[in-house]
C-alpha positions as CSV (number, residue, x, y, z in Angstrom):
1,X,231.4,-202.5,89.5
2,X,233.2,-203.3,92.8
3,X,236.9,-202.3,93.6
4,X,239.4,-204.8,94.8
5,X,241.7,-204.8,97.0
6,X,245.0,-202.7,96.4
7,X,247.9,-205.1,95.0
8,X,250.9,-205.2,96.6
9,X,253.9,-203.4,95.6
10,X,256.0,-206.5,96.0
11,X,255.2,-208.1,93.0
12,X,258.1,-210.3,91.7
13,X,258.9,-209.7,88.0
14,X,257.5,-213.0,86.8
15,X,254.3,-211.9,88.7
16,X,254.2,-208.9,86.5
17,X,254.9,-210.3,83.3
18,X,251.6,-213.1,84.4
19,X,249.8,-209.7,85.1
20,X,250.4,-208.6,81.6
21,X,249.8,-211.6,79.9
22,X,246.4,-211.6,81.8
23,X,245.9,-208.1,80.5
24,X,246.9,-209.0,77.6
25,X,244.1,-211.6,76.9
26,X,241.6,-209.9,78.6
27,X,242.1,-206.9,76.1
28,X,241.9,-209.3,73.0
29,X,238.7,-210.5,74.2
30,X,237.7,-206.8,74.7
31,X,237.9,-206.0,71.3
32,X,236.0,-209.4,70.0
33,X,232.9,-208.2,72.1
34,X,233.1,-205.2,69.9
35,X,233.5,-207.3,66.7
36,X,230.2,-209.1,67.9
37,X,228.4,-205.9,69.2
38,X,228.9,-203.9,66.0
39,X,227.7,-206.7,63.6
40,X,224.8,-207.2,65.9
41,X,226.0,-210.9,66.8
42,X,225.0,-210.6,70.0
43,X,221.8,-209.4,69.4
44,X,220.7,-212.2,66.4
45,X,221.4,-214.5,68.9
46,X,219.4,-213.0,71.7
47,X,216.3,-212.4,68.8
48,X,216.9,-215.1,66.9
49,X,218.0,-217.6,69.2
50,X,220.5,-220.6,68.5
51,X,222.4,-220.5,65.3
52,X,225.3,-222.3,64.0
53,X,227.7,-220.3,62.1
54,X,226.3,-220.4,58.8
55,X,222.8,-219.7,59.8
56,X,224.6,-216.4,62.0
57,X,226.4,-215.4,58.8
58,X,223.3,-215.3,57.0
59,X,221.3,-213.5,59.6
60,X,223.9,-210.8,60.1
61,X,224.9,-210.4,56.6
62,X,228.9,-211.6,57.1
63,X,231.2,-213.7,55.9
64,X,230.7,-217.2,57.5
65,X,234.3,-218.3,57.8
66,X,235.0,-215.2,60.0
67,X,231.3,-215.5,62.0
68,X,232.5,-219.4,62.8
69,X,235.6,-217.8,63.8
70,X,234.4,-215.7,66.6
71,X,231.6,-217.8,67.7
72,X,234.5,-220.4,68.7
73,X,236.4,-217.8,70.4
74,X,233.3,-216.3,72.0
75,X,232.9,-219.7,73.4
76,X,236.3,-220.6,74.5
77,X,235.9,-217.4,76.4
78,X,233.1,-218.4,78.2
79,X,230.6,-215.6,76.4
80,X,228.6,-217.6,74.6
81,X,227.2,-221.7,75.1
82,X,227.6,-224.1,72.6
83,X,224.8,-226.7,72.2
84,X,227.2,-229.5,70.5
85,X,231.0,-229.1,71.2
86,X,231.5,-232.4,69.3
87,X,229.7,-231.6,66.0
88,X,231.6,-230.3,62.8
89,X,232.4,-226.4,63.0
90,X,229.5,-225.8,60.9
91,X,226.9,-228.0,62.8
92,X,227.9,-226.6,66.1
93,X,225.0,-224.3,67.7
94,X,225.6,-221.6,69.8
95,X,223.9,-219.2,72.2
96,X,223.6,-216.6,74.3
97,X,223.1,-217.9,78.0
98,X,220.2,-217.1,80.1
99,X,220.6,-213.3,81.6
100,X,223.6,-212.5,79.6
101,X,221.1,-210.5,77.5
102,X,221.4,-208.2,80.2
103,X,225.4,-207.7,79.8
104,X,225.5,-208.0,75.8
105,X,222.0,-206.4,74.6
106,X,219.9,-203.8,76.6
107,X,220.5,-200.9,76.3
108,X,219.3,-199.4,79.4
109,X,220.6,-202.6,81.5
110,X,222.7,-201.8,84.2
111,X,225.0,-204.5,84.0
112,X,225.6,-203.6,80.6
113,X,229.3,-204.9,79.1
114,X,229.3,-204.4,75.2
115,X,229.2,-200.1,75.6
116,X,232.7,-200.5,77.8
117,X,234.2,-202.4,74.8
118,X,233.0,-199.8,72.2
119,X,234.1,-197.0,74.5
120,X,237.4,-198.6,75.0
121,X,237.7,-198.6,70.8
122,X,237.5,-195.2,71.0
123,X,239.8,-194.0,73.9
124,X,242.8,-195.9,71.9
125,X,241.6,-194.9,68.3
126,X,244.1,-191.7,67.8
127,X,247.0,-193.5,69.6
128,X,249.3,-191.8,67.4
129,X,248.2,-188.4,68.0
130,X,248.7,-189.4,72.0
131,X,251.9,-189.6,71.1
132,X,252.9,-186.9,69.3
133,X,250.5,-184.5,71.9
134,X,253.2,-186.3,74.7
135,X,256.0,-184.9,72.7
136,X,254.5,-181.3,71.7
137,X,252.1,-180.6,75.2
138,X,249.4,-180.0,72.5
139,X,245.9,-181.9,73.4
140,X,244.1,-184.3,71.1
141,X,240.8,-183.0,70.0
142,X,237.7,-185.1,71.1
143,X,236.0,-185.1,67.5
144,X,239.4,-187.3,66.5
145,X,238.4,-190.1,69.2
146,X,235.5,-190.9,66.6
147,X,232.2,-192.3,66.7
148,X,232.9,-194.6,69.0
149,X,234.2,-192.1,72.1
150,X,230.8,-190.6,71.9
151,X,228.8,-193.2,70.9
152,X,230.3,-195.9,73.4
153,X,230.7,-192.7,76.5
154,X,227.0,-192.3,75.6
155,X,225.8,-196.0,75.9
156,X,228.0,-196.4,79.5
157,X,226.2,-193.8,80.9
158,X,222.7,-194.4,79.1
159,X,221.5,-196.6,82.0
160,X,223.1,-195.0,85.2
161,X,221.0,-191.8,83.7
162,X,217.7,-193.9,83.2
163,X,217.7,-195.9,86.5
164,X,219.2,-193.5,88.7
165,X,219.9,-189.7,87.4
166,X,215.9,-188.5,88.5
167,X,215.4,-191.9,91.1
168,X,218.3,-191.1,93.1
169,X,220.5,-188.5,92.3
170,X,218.1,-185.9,91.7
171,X,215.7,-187.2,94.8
172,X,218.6,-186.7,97.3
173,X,218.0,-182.9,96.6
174,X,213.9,-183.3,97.7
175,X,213.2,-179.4,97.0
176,X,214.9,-179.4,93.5
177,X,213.0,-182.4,92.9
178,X,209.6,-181.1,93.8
179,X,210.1,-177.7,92.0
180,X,210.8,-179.7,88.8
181,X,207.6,-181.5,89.4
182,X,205.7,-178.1,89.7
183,X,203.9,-175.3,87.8
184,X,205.2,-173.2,86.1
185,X,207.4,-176.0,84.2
186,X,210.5,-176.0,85.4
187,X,213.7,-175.1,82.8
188,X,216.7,-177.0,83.1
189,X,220.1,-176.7,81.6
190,X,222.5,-180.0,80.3
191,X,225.2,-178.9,79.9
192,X,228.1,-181.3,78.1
193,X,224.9,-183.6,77.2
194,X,226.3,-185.9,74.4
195,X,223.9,-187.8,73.2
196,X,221.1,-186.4,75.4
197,X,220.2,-189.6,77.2
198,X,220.1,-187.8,80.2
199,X,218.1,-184.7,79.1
200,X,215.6,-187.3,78.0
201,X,215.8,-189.5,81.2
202,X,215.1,-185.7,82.5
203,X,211.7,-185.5,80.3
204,X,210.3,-189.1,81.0
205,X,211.0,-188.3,85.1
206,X,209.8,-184.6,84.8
207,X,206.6,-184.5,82.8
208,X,206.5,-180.7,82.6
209,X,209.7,-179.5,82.7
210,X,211.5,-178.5,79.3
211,X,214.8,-179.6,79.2
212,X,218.0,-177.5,76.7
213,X,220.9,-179.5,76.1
214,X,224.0,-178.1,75.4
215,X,227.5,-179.6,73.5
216,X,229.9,-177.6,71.6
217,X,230.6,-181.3,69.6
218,X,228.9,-181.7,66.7
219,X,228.9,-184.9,66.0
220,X,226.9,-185.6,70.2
221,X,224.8,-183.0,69.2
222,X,223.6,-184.7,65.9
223,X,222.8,-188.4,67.4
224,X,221.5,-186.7,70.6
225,X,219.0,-184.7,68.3
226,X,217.8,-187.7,66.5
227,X,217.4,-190.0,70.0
228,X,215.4,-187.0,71.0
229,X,213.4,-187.2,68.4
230,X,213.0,-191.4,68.8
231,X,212.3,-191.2,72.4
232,X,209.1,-188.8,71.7
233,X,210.2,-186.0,74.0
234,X,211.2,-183.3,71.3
235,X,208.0,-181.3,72.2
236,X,209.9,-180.6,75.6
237,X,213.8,-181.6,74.5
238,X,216.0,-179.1,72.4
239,X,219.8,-180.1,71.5
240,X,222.3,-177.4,70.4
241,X,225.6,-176.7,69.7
242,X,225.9,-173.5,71.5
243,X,228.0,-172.3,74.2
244,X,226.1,-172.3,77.8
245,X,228.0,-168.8,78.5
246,X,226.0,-166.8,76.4
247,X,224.9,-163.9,78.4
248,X,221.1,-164.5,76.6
249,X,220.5,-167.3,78.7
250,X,221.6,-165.8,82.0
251,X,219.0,-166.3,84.6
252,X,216.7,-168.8,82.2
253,X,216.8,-171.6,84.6
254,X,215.6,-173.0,87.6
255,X,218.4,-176.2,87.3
256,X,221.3,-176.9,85.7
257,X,223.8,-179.8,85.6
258,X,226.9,-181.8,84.1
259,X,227.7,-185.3,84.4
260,X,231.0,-186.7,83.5
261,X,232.5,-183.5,81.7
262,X,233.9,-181.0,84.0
263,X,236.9,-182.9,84.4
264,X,237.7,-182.6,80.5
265,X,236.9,-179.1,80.2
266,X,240.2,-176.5,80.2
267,X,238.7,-173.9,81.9
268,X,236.3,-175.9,84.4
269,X,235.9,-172.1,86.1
270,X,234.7,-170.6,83.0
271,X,231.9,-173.2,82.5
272,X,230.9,-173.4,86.5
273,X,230.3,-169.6,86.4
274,X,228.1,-169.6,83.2
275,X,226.0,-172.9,85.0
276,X,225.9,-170.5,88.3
277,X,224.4,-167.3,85.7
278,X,222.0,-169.8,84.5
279,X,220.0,-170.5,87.4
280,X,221.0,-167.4,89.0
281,X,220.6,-166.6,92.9
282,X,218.0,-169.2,93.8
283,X,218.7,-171.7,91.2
284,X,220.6,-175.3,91.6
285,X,223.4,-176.7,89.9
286,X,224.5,-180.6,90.2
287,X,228.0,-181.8,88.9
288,X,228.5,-185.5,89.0
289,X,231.9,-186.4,88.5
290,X,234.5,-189.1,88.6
291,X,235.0,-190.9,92.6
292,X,239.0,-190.6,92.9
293,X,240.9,-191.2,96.2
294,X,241.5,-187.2,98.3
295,X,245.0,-188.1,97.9
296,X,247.7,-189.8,95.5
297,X,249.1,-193.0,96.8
298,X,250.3,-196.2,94.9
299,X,249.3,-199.6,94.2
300,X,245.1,-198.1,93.8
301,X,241.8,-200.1,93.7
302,X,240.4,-201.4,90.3
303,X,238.6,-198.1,89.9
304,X,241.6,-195.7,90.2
305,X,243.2,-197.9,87.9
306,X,240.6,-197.3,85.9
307,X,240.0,-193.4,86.1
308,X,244.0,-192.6,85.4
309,X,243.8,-195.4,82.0
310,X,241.3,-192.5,80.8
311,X,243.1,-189.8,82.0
312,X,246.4,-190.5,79.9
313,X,244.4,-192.2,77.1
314,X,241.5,-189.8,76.6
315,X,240.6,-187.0,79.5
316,X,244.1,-185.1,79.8
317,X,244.6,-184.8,76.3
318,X,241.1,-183.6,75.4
319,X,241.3,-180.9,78.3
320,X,244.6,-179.6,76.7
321,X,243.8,-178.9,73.2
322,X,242.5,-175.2,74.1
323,X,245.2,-172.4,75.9
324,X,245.6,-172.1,78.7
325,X,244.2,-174.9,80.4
326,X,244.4,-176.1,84.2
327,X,244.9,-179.5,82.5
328,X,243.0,-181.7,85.3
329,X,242.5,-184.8,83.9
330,X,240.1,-187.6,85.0
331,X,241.9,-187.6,88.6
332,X,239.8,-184.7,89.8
333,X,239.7,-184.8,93.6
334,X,237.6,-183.2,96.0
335,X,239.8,-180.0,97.0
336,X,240.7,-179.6,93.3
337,X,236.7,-180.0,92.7
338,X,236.3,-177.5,95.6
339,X,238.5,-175.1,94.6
340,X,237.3,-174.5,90.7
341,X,233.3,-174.4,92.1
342,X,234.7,-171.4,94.7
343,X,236.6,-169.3,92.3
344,X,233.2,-169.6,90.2
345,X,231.5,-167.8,92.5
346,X,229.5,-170.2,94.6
347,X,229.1,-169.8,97.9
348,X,228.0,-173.9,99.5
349,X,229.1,-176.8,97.5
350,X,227.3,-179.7,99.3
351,X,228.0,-183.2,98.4
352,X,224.9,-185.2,98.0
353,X,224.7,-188.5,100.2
354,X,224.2,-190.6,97.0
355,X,226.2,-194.1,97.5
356,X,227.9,-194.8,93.7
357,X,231.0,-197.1,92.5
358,X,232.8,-194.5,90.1
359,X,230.7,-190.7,90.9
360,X,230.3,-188.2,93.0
361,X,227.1,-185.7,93.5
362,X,227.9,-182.1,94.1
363,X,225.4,-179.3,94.9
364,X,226.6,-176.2,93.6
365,X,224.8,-172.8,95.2
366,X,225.4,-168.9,94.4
């Protein structure tokens, strides 16, 4: 992802209203990838190579008038390639480019496109409740965002945590790197895991480490279990719903760390303290978190878009639903960051020298 240039806040109207119309389209088109992602279109045509809509219908189990539908629109788009423009709708053949496998298919590609429409599914799914939480101050629970919050946050963040969470992130901290390479096996604590890709990215890196995952949701706990259990690692890899405070695992730990979480959490403090009695006086934690500007200014960069479309839509709501709550929000800069890792107790928060569009790397130590 690269950020653009700032726009300029002398937009006429009828530059806005273009703006929106843009938008507009563009979010259509958002939603059809998720059409074609969740009824494995994408994929058929990836493994089973060219297909006019009939033979796509078939495939995928749908109805073919529909399938014809979106393969059209898929190709007006510019997503998919069609072999014979001028044949009737049910002779035409599409496919899927060379490369755009990468954007529409892996999983663990990290150019990946279909996860952002699936999360974006899910940040809008309990518009209503947004609402009525803007009306009342109440939050909007996470388990009402639905399958496809945790399923499409999960799947965003799936490859960033298989290239790069041990590769890079992890390697900018050479001593915590080597300990969790050493004997005795290391024990590290994920804490917000979700789906536990990157407590298993943890195992593959970290051969003899033993990796606890932690997630007061349910639901994140119950598919992170079972990709545990698919990605051969449950021998080292435990999921639970259980709160990371609990004075039982105080000192357990030679690492612990959260990515993409603190940010939603109401009491951020709370949960900083319990990661600092985890590792206790010698241990490491690492918090990656959302890149935001120091200061607020107008007229931001593709990425602060971004972040504050999640904070109204999804982050600020989730991090009010318990009271009291600090109520951060997505837009978590580096003195508020600073501030909640100080009143935790720790002593030096270093931030790592880890280049990244959309995170940043701190080093948390008692």
């Amino acid at each position: 992802m690269t950020a653009t240039a700032p726009r300029s806040a002398s937009a006429t109207p009828d530059e806005i209203t273009g703006r929106i119309f843009s938008s507009l389209i563009d979010a259509m088109e958002i939603f059809c990838i998720y059409v074609g992602d969740q009824l494995g279109f994408y994929r058929s045509l990836h493994e089973g190579g060219p297909a006019t809509a009939p033979e796509l219908a078939a495939r995928a189990g749908t109805n073919e008038r529909y399938t014809r539908e979106w393969l059209e629109q898929q190709a007006v788009a510019g997503y998919l390639a069609v072999d014979n423009p001028e044949a009737s709708a049910d002779e035409r053949r599409f496919h899927l480019p060379d490369g755009y496998e990468a954007v529409f298919v892996d999983p663990e590609s990290l150019i990946g496109g279909a996860s952002m429409a699936q999360i974006l599914v899910g940040t809008v799914a309990p518009l209503n409740q947004l609402l009525a939480a803007f009306r009342s101050g109440d939050g909007v629970p996470y388990a009402d965002y639905g399958r496809d919050m945790h399923e499409g946050q999960a799947r965003v963040n799936r490859p960033a945590l298989t290239h790069l969470l041990a590769q890079e992130w992890i390697a900018a901290m050479p001593d915590v790197d080597a300990r969790l390479r050493a004997e005795p096996p290391a024990r590290i604590a994920d804490i917000g895991m979700g789906q536990g890709w990157s407590s298993i990215a943890l195992a593959r890196a970290y051969p003899k480490a033993r990796i606890d995952g932690f997630d007061l949701d349910e639901a994140s706990v119950t598919a992170a279990r079972e990709n545990v259990r698919e990605s051969g690692v449950e021998d080292r890899v435990t999921m639970d719903a259980r709160d990371a405070g609990d004075p039982d695992l105080a000192g357990q730990y030679d690492f612990a760390l959260a990515v993409e979480c603190v940010h939603d959490m109401a009491d951020p403090v709370a949960v900083l303290s319990a990661m600092r009695r985890l590792v206790g006086p010698g241990g490491t934690v690492l918090i990656v978190d959302e890149r935001v500007p120091d200061t607020f200014a107008p007229n931001g960069d593709d990425v602060e878009r971004m972040m504050y479309g999640f904070s109204v839509l999804h982050c600020l709501p989730v991090g009010m639903v318990d009271k009291p709550s600090v109520e951060t929000g997505t837009i978590m800069r580096r003195a508020t960051f600073r501030r909640y890792a100080e009143q935790a107790g720790f002593s030096r928060v270093d931030e790592l020298p880890v280049e990244h569009d959309t995170f940043r790397f701190y080093r948390l130590r008692g």
